[in-house]
C-alpha positions as CSV (number, residue, x, y, z in Angstrom):
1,X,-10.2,-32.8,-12.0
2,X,-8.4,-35.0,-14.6
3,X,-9.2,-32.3,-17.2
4,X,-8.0,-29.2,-15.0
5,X,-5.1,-31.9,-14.3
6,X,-4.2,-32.3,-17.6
7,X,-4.6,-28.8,-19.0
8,X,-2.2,-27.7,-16.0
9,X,0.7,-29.8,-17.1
10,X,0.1,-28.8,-21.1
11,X,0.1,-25.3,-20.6
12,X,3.2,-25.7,-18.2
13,X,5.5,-27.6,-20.8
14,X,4.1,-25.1,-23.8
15,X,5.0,-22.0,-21.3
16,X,8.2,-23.6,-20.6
17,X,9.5,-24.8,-24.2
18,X,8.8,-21.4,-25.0
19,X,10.7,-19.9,-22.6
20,X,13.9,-21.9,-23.1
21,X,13.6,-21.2,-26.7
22,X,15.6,-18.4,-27.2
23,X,17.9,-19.1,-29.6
24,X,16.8,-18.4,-33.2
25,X,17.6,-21.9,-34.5
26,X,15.2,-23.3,-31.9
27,X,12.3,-21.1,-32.8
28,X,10.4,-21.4,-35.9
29,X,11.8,-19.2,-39.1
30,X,8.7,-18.0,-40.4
31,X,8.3,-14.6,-38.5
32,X,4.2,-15.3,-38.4
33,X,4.9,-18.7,-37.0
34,X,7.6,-16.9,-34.2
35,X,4.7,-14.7,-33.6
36,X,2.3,-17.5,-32.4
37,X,5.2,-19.2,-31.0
38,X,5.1,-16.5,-28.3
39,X,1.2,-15.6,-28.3
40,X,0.9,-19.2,-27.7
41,X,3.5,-19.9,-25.2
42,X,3.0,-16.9,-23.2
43,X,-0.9,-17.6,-23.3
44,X,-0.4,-20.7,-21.9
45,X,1.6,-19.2,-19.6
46,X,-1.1,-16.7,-18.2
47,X,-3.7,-19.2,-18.7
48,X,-1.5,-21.5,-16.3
49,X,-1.9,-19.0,-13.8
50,X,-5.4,-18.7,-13.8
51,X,-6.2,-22.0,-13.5
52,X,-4.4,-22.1,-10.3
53,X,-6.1,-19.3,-8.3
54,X,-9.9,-20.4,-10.3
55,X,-8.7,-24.3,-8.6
56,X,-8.0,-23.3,-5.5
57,X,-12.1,-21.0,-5.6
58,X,-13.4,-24.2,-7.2
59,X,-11.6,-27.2,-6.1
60,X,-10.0,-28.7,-2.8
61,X,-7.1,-27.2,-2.0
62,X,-4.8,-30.0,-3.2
63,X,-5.9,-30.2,-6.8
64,X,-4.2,-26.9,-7.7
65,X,-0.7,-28.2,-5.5
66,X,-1.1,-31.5,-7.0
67,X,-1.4,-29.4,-10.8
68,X,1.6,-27.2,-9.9
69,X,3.8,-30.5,-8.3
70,X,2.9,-31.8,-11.9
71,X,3.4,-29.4,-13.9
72,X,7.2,-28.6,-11.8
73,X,8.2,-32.4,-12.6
74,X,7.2,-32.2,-16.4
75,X,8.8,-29.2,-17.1
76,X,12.0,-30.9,-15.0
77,X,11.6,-33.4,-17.5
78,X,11.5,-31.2,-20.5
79,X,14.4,-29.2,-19.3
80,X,16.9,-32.2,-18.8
81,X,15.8,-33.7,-21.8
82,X,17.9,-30.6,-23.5
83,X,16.6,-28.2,-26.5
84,X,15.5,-29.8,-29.6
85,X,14.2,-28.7,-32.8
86,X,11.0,-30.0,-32.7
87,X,10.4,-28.4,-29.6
88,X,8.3,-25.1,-31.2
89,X,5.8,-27.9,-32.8
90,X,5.1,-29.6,-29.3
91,X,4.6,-26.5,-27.5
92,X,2.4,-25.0,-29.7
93,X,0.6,-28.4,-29.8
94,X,0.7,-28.2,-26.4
95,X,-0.5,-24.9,-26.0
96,X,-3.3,-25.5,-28.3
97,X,-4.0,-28.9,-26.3
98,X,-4.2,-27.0,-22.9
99,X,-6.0,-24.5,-23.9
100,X,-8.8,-26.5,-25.1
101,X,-9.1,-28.5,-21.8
102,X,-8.9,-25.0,-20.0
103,X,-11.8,-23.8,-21.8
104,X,-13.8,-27.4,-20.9
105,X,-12.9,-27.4,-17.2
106,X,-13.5,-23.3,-17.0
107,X,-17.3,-23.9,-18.0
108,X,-17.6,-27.4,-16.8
109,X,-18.7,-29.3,-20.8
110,X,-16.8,-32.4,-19.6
């Protein structure tokens, strides 16, 4: 659970960063690095979704709510924190992050 937990939240804040990042100055300037700005974040994104419907087939009912509440008051943190320029570096970290304890809860390693 604490993995599944964690990776929920990640993926949220990496989905969301990217999402509010749509002014140029806040997205990287390298147009590869834009490019996996958006794979990532919007990966994270669909991955995000995934892990909720594969929680609620694996898991009792209230660790997918209790990953969803989570992730809802991290990304309410993230968005009143306001947009900063180091914001593409977390959420690909992030991304990167979540997606790796996806994987691990997905085929049960850890």
């Amino acid at each position: 659970m604490e993995l599944y937990f964690i990776a929920m939240v990640a993926l949220s804040v990496s989905a969301v960063i990217e999402a509010r990042s749509s002014t140029p100055g806040l997205r990287p300037s390298h147009p590869p690095a834009d490019r996996a700005f958006r794979l990532l974040g919007r990966s994270a994104f669909a991955v995000w979704l995934g892990l909720i419907v594969w929680g609620f087939f694996v898991f009792p009912w209230w660790h997918p709510v209790a990953g969803v509440l989570g992730s809802l008051a991290a990304n309410a943190f993230v968005v009143q924190a306001g947009a900063h320029p180091a914001w593409p570096g977390i959420a690909m970290g992030l991304a990167l992050l979540g997606l790796l304890l996806a994987s691990f809860a997905l085929t049960r390693l850890i």
